[in-house]
C-alpha positions as CSV (number, residue, x, y, z in Angstrom):
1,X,28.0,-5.7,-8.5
2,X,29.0,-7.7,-5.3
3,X,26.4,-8.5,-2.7
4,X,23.1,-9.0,-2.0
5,X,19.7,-8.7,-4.4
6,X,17.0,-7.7,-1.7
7,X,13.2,-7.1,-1.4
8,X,11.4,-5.7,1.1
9,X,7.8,-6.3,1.2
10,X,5.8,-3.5,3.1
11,X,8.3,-0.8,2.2
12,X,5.4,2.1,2.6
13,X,4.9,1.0,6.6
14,X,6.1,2.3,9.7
15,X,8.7,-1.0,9.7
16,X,9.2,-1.0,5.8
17,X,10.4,2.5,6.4
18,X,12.5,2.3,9.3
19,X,13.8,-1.2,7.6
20,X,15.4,0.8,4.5
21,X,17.0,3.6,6.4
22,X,18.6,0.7,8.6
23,X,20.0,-0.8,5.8
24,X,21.1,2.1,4.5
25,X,22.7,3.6,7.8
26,X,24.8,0.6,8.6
27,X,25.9,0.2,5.2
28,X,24.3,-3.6,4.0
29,X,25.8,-5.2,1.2
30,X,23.0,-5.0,-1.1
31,X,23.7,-5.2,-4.7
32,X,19.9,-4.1,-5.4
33,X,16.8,-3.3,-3.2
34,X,13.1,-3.8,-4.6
35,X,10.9,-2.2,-2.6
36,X,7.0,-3.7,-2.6
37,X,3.8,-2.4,-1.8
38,X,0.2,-3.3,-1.3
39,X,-1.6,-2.7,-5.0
40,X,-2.6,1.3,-4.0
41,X,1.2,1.9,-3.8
42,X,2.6,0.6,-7.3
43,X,4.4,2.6,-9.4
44,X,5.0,5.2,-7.1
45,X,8.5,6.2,-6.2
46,X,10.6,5.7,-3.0
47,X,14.5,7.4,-2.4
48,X,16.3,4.9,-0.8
49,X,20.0,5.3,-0.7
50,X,19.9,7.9,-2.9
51,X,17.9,5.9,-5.8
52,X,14.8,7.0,-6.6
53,X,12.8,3.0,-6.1
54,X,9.7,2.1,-7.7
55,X,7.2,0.7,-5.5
56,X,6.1,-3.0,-7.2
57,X,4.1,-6.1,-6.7
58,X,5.6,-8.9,-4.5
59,X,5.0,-11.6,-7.6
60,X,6.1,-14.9,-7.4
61,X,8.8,-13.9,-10.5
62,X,10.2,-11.0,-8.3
63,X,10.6,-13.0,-5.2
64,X,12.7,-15.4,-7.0
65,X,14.7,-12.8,-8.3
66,X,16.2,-11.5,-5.1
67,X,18.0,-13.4,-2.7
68,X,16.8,-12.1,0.7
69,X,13.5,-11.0,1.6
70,X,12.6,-8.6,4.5
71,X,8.4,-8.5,5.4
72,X,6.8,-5.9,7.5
73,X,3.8,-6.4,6.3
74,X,0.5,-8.3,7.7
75,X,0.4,-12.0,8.7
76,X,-1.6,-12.5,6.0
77,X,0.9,-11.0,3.4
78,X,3.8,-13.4,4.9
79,X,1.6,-16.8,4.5
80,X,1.5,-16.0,1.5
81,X,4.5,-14.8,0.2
82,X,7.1,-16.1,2.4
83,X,6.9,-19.9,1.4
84,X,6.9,-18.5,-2.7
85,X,10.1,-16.4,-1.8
86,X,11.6,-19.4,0.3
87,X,10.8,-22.1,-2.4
88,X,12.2,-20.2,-4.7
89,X,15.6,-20.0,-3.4
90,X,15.5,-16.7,-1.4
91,X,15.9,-16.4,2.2
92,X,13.0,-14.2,4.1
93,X,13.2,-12.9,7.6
94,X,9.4,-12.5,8.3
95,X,8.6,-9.7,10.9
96,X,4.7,-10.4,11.3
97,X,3.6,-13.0,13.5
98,X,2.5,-15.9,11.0
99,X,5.5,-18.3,11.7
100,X,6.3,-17.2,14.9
101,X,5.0,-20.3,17.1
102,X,6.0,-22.7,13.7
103,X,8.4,-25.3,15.3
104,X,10.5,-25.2,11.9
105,X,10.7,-21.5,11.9
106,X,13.6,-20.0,14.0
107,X,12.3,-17.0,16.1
108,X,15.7,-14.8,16.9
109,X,17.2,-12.0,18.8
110,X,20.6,-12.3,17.5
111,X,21.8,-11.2,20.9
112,X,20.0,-14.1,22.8
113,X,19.6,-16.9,20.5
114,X,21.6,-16.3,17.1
115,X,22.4,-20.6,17.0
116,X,18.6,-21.4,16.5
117,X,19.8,-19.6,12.6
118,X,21.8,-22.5,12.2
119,X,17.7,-25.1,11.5
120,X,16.3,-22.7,9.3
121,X,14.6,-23.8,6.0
122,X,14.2,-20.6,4.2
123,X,12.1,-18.6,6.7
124,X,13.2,-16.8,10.0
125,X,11.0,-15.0,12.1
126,X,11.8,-12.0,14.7
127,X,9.7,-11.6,17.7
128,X,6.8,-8.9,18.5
129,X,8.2,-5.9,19.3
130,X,7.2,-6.2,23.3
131,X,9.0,-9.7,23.4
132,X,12.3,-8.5,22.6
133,X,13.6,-6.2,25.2
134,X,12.2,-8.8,28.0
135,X,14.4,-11.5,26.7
136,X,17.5,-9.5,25.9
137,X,17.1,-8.5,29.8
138,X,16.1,-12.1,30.4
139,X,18.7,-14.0,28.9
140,X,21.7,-13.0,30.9
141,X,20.3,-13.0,34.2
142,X,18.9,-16.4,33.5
143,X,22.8,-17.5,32.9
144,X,23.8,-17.1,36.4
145,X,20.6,-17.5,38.3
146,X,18.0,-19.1,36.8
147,X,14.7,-17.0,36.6
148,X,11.8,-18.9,37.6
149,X,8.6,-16.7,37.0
150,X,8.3,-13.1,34.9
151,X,5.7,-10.9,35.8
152,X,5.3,-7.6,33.1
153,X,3.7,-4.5,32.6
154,X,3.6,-3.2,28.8
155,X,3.4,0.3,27.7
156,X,3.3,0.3,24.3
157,X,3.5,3.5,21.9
158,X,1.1,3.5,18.9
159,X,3.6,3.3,16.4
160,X,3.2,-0.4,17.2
161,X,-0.3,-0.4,15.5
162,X,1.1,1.9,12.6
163,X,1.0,4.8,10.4
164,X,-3.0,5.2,11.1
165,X,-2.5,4.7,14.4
166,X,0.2,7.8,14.9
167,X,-2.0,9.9,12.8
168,X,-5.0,9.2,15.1
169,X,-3.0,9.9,18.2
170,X,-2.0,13.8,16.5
171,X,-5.6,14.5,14.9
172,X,-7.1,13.5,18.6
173,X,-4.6,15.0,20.2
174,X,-5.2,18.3,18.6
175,X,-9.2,17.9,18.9
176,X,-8.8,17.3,22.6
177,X,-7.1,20.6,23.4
178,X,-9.2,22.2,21.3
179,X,-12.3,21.7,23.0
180,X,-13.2,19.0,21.0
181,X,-14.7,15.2,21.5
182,X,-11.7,12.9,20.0
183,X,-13.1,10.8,17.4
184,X,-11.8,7.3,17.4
185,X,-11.3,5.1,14.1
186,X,-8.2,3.0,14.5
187,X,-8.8,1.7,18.3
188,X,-12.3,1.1,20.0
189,X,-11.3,4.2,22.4
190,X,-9.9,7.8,22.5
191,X,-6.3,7.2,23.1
192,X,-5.3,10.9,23.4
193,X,-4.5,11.5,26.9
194,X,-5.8,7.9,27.8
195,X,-4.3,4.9,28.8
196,X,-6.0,1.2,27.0
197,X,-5.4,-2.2,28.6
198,X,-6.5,-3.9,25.3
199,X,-3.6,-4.6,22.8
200,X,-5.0,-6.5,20.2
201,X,-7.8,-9.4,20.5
202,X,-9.3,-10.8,23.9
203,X,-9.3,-14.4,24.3
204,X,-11.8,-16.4,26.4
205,X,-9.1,-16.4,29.2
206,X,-9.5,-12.8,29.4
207,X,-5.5,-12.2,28.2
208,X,-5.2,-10.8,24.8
209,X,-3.6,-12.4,22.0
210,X,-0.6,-9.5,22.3
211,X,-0.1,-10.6,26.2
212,X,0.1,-14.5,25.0
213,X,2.2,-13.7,22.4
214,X,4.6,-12.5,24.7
215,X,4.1,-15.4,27.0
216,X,4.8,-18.1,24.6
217,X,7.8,-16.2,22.4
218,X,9.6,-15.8,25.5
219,X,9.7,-19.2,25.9
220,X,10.3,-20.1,22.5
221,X,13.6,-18.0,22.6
222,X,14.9,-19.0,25.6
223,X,14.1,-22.3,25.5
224,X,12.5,-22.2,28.6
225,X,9.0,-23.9,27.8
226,X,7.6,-24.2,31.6
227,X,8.8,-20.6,32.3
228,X,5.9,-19.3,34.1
229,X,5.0,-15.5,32.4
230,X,2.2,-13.6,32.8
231,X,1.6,-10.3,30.5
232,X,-0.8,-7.2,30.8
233,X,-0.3,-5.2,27.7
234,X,-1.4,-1.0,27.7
235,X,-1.6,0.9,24.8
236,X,-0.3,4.3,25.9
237,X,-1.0,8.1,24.0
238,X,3.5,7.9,23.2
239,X,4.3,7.6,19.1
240,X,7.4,5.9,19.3
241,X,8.8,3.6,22.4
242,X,7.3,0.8,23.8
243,X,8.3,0.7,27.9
244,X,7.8,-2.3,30.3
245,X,7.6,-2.7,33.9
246,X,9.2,-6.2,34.5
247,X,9.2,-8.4,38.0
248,X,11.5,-11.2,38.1
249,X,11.7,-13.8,40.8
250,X,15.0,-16.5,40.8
251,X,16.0,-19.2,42.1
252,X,18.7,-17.7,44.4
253,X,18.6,-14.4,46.4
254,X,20.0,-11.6,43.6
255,X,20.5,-7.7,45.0
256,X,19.9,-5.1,42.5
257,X,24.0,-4.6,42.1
258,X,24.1,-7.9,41.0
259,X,21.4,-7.4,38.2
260,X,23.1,-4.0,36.9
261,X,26.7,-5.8,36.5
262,X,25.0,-8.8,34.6
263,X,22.9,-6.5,32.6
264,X,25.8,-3.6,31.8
265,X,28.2,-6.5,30.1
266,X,25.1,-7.8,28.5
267,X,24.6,-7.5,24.5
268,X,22.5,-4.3,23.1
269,X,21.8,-3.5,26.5
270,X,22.3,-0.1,27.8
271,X,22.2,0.5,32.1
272,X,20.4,4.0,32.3
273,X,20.2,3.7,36.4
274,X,20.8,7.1,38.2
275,X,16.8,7.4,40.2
276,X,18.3,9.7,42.8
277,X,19.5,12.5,39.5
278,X,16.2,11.4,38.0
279,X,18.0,9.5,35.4
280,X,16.3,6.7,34.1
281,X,14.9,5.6,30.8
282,X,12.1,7.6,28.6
283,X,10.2,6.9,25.5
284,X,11.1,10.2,24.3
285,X,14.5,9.8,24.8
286,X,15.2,6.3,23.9
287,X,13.2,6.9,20.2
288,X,15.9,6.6,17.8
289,X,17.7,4.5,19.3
290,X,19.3,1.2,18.9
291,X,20.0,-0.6,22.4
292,X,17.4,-2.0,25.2
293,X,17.4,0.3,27.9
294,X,17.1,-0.8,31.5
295,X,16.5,1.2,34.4
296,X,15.4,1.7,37.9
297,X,16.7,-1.8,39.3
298,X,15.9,-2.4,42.7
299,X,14.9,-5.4,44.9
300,X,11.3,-6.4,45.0
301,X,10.2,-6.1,48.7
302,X,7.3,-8.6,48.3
303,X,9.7,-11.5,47.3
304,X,13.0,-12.8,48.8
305,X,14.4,-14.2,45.3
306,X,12.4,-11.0,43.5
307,X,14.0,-8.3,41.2
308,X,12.4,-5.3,39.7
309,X,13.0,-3.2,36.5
310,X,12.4,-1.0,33.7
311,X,12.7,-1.3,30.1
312,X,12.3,0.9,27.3
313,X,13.0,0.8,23.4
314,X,12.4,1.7,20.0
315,X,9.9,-0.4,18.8
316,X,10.4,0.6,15.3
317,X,13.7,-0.3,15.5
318,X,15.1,-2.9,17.7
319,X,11.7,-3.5,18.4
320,X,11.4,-4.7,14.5
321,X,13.2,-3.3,11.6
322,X,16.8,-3.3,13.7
323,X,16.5,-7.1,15.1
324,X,15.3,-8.2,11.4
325,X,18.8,-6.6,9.7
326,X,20.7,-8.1,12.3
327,X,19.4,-11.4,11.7
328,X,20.5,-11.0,8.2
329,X,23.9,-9.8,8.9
330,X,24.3,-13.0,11.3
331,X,23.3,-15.3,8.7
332,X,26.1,-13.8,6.6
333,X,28.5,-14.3,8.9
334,X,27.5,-18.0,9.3
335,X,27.6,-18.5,5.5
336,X,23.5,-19.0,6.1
337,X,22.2,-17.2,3.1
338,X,21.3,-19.3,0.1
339,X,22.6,-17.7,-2.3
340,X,24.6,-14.9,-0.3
341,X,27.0,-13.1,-2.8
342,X,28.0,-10.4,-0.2
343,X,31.3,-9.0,-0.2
């Protein structure tokens, strides 16, 4: 059968899941899918496609079997398997953040940097979920007026964290309005009706590793190294949606018009801009979704050169799981794939 033998590791996650409907919903050229699990899941069955999947080991022999490799699994999990899977001929595009920062490791948006494909050496990385819709806005505006500093606001959904994480929103959720003292396990904090300025691990700098991660990716892809960024990432009680709150300055005066015309002819971006019939872009309704929604663009009145705007979307998707099938269907239509056998 014509096209591709994939894996993907971490099939059981939040990702892993939304991974295989993708591939199934825009109709990938797989010739096979293995789907892998941590050891509690093997032998259990997964439909994908309409084929009932067993759930199996990632093994050394089973990585060299396939020719591309989706993770959405732990760091961990990718320093280990991703060189195996890459040295054995298959190409992996990595969603966790062990490779990210790795100068020999392309980290892509296809819509903002899809000729940093063109180095790889077996391993591509895709960019924490909060990074991508900052430089998809980013990137075009930067084209025609360079963007000297970036200021943002996360709001991020727990789906980010995972599965446990939406469960612990519901169960606290439901304890809350009934009276009851939330009991938290998955964060250090009731996030039920709460807000929590801590998204993953403080440093000594008092930024979290989430809010550097964002500073040094966004360089990274837009090969912009001195761009000055600074990041305060909020964990908010939403399942699925991560939002932002973005401030740009520029070199040049921009007006908000401007902005919206750069941003409505840009790629995977989506102008949801109508404040004054209270139209503007929700986690609720951008869940699901594919593009990077931008709203409520305006002029910031604290900086002659400043811009302000909103951004939401799916973190599950383009946030992860979309960006990571799109890398593989760009690689295809370079001829990038090792052994790529698609029709």
């Amino acid at each position: 059968m014509n096209g591709l033998r994939v894996a993907v590791v971490g099939a059981t996650g939040a990702v892993g899941q939304v991974c295989l409907g993708i591939l199934e919903e825009r109709a990938f050229p797989a010739a096979s899918i293995r789907v892998c699990a941590s050891e509690r899941s093997w032998g259990k069955k997964l439909w994908v496609n309409g084929q009932e999947l067993t759930l199996e080991e990632a093994t050394p022999e089973l990585l060299g079997e396939v020719d591309l490799v989706f993770i959405a699994a732990g760091s961990d999990t990718s320093r280990e398997l991703a060189p195996i899977a890459a040295e054995r001929g298959a190409m992996v595009i990595d969603k966790s953040a062990a490779f990210r920062m790795d100068p020999a490791v392309p980290l892509v948006v296809p819509e903002v940097n899809a000729g940093d494909l063109d180095g790889h050496r077996g391993i591509v990385s895709t960019p924490n979920c909060s990074t991508t819709p900052l430089v998809m806005a980013l990137k075009p505006l930067d084209e025609v007026n360079r963007v000297t500093r970036v200021t943002v606001a996360t709001y991020q959904a727990v789906s980010g964290t995972g599965a446990a994480a939406q469960e612990e929103l519901r169960v606290q959720s439901g304890q809350v309005l009934g009276g009851d003292a939330a009991q938290p396990d998955v964060y250090p904090h009731q996030i039920a009706f709460n807000v929590l300025p801590h998204v993953a691990d403080f440093l000594d700098s008092g930024y979290t590793t989430e809010e550097m991660k964002m500073v040094f990716e966004t360089r990274k892809i837009l090969h912009r190294p001195d761009l000055a960024v600074s990041a305060t990432c909020v964990r908010v009680p939403v399942m699925v949606s991560h939002s932002e709150a973005v401030h740009l300055e520029f070199e040049h005066p921009m007006s908000a018009e401007e902005v919206s015309e750069v941003l409505g002819k840009a790629p995977g971006v989506k102008l949801l801009d109508e404040p004054s019939s209270k139209v503007y872009p929700m986690p609720f309704d951008v869940a699901g979704q594919d593009p990077v929604y931008v709203g409520r663009v305006r002029r910031d009145e604290s900086h002659p050169n400043g811009i302000v705007m909103w951004l939401v979307l799916d973190n599950l998707r383009k946030g992860a799981a979309l960006n990571a099938v799109q890398i593989a269907e760009e690689m295809m239509s370079k001829g990038l794939l090792p052994r790529g056998r698609a029709a």
